[in-house]
N, C-alpha and C positions, 0 to 999 in steps of 0.2 A: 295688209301685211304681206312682205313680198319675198320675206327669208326666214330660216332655224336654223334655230347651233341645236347641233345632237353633242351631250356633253357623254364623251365615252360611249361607252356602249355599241349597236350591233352596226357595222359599213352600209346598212344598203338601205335606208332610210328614206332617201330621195326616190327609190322607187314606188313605194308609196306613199308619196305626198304632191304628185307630178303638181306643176304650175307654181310648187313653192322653191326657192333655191332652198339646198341644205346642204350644210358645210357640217364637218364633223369636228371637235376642241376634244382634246386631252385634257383633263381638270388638272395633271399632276406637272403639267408642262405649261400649263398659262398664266396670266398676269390678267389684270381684270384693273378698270379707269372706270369711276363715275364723276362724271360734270357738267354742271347746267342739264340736269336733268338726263344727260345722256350714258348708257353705258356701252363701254367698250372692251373686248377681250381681244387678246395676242397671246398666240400660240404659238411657242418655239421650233414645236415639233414639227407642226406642219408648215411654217409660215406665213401665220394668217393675222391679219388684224383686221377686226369685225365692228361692226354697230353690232348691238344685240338686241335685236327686234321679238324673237320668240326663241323659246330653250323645249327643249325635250331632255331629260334630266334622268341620265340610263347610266351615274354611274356605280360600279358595283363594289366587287370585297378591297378596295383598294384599300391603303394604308392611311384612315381619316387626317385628316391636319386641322389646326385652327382656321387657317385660310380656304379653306371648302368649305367652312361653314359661313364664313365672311361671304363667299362667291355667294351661296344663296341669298344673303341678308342684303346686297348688293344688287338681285333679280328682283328681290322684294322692293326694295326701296325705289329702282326704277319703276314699278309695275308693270313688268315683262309679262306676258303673258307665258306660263310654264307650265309642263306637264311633269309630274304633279306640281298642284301649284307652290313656289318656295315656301309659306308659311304651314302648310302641308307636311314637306320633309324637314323642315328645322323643329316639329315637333316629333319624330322622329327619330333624329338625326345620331343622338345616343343610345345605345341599346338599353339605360335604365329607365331614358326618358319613355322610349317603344314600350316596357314593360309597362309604365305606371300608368299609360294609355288605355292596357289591357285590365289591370286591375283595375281602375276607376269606371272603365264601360263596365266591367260587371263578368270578362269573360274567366273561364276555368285554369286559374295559371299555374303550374309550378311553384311552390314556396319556394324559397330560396335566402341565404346569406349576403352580406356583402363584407367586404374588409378591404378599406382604405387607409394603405401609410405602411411604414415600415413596420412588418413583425407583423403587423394583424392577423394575416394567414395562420401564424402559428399559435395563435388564442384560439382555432375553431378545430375538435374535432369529429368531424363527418360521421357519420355512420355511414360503411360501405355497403353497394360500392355509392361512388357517387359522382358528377360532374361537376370540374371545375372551368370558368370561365373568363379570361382574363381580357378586360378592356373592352372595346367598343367595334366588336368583329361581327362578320357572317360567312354565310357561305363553310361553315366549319371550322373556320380559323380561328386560332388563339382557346381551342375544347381540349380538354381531356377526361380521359374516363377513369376515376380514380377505384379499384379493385382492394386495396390493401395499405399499411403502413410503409411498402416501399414505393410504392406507387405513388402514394400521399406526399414525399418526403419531395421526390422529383419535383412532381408539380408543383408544388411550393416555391422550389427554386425557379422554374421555369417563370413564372409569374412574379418572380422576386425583380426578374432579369426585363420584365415586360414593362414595369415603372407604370402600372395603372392599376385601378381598381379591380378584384376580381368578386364574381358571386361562385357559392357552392350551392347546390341544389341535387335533391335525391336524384339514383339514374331510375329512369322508368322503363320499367320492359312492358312491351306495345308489340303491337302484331302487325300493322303498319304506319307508314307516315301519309299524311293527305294534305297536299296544297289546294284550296281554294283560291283561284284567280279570279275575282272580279275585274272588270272594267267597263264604265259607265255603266248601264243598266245589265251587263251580259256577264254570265260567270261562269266558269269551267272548276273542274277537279280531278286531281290524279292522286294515284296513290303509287309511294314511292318505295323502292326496297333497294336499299344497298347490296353488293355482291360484294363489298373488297375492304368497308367498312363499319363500327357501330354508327356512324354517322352519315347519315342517308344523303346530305350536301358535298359530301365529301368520297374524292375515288370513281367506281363504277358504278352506275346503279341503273335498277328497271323502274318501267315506268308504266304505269296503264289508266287511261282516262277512263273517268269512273263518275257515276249520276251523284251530282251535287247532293252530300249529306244534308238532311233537313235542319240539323242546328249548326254542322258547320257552315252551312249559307245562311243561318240567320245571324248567326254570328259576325261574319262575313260584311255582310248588309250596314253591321251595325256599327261596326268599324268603319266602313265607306262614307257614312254618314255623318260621325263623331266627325273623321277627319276632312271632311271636305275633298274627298281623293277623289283621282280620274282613274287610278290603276291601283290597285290592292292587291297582297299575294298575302294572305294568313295559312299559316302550318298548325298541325293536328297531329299529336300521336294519338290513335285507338289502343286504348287498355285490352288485355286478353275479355274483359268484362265489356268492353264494349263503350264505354265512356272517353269522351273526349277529353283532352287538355291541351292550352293552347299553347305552345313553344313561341312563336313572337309573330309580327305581322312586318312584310319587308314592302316598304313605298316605292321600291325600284326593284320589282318581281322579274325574272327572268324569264323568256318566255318560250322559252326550248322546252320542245315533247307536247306544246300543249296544239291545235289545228292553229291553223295560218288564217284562221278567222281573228281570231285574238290577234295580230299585227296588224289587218286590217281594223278593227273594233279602234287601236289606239291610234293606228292612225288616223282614224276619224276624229278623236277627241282631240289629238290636236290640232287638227284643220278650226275646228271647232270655238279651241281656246283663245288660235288665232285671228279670225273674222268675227270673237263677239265686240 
């Protein structure tokens, strides 16, 4: 294997992979050919048009479409070698389908609502405060923190205007957040504290690497395994009481604040993915 397409994600990729080429693709600007077995992507942005031999698959809160879901199903059907692998993040790929991952392993989730279609929102109501969640986001986008009946009323519209399903789920007060980063056998953890928002993904926030919780790495673990992943990032709020619950697990973990062992770790695994 003699090249990677970095889909999105961070420019400098090729410094840790020397001997491989790596070109970087815009998923929001490419076009994607499969035939006789081969695939191919062109990229407006940059102007590229590639065989696509190996993916590294970094992209993040962007605006999903049908056709980023196709592009993986497209990595699959080739048998591109991918980090993670496509069949990996198309199980994923929806934040209900992420949730029901979490519920069927077994881990601590949030209850939650859902309402799909016109008007539904307005059959449910919350006991405040609470969080509403409209469509298939991360990174904090598309949240609100619902406090009151005027607050309730906004969001409603807001998500009216969003034309997707939303879930409502209590808000939980926690004392902090803790990302668990695995990849392949190695796992780090931080704990996360907003300075500028209730949502610790969002705005400014500190960060402090902190000794792997014993059930949020089993947890961890067991997610990595369910899913066949190379790279896992599961979130945790701790209760003032001391219990965890899991907020979601993201298959394209970002890897800012955590050591620069973790870029080297993943780029191992796709050297890895590549030469098996």
């Amino acid at each position: 294997m003699n090249s990677l397409i970095v889909v999105n994600g961070e420019h400098d990729w090729g410094q840790y992979i020397p001997g491989i080429a790596v070109e970087r693709v815009r998923l929001q600007s490419s076009r994607w050919r499969f035939s006789d077995g081969r695939l191919m992507v062109m990229d407006g942005y940059n102007n590229l048009t590639l065989a696509v031999e190996g993916v590294l698959w970094r992209v993040g809160a962007i605006r999903p479409q049908p056709a980023h879901r196709t592009a993986l199903e497209l990595i699959r059907l080739a048998g591109i070698p991918c980090v993670n692998p496509a069949r990996t993040l198309l199980r994923g790929y929806d934040r209900l389908a992420m949730l029901n991952e979490l519920r069927e392993a077994g881990l601590p989730t949030i209850p939650f609502s859902v309402a799909l279609g016109d008007g539904m929102l307005d059959t449910f109501q919350p006991a405040f405060p609470a969080v509403l969640k409209a469509g298939n986001y991360h990174a904090g986008l598309g949240k609100a923190r619902i406090a009151d009946e005027a607050t309730w009323a906004d969001a409603r519209d807001l998500a009216f205007a969003a034309d997707d399903y939303a879930t409502i789920e209590p808000y939980i007060a926690y004392q902090r957040d803790i990302r668990c980063l695995a990849i392949g056998e190695q796992m780090w953890a931080m704990a996360r504290r907003s300075v500028s928002s209730w949502k610790v993904n969002a705005g400014r926030a500190e960060y402090t690497l902190i000794e792997v919780p014993l059930l949020a790495g089993e947890y961890t673990t067991r997610m990595m395994e369910r899913l066949e992943a190379d790279i896992l990032g599961l979130d945790f709020l701790e209760t003032p009481d001391g219990e965890l619950v899991c907020l979601e697990y993201n298959d394209i973990p970002g890897l800012s604040g955590f050591p620069d062992e973790a870029r080297a770790a993943l780029a191992r695994r796709v050297r890895e993915r590549l030469e098996a």
